[in-house]
C-alpha positions as CSV (number, residue, x, y, z in Angstrom):
1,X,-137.9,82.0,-150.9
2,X,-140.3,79.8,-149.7
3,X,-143.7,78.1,-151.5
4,X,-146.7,76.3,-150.5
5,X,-149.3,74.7,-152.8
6,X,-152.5,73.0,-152.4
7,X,-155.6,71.9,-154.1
8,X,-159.4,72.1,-153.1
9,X,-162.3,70.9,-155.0
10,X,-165.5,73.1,-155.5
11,X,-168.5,71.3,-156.4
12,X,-170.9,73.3,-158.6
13,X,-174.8,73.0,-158.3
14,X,-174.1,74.1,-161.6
15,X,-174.2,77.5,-163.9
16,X,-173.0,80.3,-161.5
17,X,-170.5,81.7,-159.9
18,X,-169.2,80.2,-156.5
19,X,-167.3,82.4,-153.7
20,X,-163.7,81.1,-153.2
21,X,-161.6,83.6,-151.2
22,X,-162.0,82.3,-147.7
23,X,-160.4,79.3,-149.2
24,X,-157.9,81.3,-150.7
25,X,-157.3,83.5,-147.5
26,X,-157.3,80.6,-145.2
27,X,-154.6,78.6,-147.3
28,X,-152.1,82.1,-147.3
29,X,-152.6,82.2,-143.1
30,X,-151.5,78.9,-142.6
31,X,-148.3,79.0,-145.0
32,X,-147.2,81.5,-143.3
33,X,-145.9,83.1,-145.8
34,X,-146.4,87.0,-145.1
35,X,-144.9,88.6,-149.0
36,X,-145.6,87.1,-152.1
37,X,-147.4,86.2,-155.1
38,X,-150.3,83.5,-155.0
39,X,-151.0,81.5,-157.9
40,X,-154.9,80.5,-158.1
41,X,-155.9,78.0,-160.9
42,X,-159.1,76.1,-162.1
43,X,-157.9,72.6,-163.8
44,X,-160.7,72.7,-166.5
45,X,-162.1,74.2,-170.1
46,X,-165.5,74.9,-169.1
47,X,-164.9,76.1,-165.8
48,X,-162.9,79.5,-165.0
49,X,-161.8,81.8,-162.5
50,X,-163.3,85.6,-161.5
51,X,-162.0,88.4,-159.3
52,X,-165.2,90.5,-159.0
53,X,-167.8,92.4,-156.7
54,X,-168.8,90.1,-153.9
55,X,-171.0,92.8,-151.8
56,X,-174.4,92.5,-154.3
57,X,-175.3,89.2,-156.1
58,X,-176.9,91.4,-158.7
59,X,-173.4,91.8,-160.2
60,X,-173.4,87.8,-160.9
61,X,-176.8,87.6,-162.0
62,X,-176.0,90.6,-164.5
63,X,-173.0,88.8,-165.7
64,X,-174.7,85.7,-166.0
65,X,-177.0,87.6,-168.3
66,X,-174.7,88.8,-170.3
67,X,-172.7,86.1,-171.4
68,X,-176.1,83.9,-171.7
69,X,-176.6,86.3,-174.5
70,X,-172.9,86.2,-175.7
71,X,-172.4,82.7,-175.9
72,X,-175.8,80.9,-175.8
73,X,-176.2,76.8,-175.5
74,X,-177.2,74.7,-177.9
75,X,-176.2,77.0,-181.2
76,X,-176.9,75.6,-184.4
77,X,-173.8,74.6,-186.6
78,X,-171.3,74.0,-183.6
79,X,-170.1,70.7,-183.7
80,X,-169.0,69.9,-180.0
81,X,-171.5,69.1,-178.1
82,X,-170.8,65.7,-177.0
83,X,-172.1,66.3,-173.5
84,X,-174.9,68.3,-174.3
85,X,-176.2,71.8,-175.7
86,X,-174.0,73.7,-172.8
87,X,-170.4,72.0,-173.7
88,X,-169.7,74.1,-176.4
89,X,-170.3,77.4,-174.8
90,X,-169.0,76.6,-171.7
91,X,-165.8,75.9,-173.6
92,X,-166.1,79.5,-175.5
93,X,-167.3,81.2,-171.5
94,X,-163.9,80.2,-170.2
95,X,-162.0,80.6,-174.0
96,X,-163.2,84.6,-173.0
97,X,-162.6,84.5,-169.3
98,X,-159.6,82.7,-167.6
99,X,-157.9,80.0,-165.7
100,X,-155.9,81.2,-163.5
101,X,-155.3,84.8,-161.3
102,X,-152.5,85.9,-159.6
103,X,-153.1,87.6,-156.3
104,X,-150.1,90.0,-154.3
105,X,-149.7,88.8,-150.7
106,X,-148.8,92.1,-148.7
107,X,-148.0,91.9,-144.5
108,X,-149.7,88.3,-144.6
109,X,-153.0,89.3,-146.1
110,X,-154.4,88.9,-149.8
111,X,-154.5,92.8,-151.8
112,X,-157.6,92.7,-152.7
113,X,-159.9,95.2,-153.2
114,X,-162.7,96.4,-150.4
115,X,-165.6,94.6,-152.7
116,X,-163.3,92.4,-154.5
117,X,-163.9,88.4,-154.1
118,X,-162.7,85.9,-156.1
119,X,-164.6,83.1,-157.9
120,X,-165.0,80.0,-159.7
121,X,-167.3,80.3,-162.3
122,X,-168.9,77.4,-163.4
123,X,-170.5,77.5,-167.4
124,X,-171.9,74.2,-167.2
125,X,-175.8,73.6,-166.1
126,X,-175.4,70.4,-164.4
127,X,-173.6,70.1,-160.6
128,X,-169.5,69.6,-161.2
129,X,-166.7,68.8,-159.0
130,X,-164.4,71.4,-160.1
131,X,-160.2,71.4,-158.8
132,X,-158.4,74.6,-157.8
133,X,-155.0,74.4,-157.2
134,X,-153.1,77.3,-154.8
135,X,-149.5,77.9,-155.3
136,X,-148.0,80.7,-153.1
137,X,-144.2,82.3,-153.4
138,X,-142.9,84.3,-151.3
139,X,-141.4,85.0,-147.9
């Protein structure tokens, strides 16, 4: 079996969700590796990872919407919010989303859906510097 891993850093203009599969895709063509199982994770707690529509960017905004209403900023009574009124629901956005995906590699290419894409979602409203890190198994 062979592996492969690597890291990449996504910098955020903040809240939203930010395209990563050509990263993703580009990394699995040059390991090489043709079967197997790649690991995608986001190294933060108010940062998380997506697979979801990429064809209409109404999907996004909707989403946004959504959990702007679940898990609004600034909420009276919550005591973190040492870096402002966003730290506590970004924290509780990625608590209900997640931090890493697994993706099948099948005859070199990623098995993803025809309007699938995968994301990094970021739930803070300031610009970030967010690290993925890319582990692929496989042969």
């Amino acid at each position: 079996m062979k592996q492969a891993t690597t890291k990449f850093e996504v910098h955020s203009s903040g809240r939203g969700l930010f395209e990563i599969t050509s990263e993703l895709r580009d990394f699995q063509r040059q390991s090489g590796i043709r079967s197997g199982l790649l690991t995608v994770f986001c190294r933060h707690t108010s940062a998380s990872l997506l697979i979801q529509e990429n064809a209409d960017p109404d999907v996004r905004h909707d989403l946004e919407a959504f959990f702007s209403r679940l898990s609004p900023d600034g909420q009276p009574g919550w005591r973190h919010n040492n870096e402002g009124p966003d730290d506590m629901s970004g924290h509780i956005r990625t608590a209900l989303t997640q931090t890493s995906v697994g993706i099948p590699v099948v005859d070199g290419e990623l098995v993803l859906g025809t309007w699938q894409g995968v994301f990094l979602w970021e739930h803070r409203t300031r610009a970030h510097r967010r690290e993925v890190v890319l582990h692929l198994s496989g042969e």
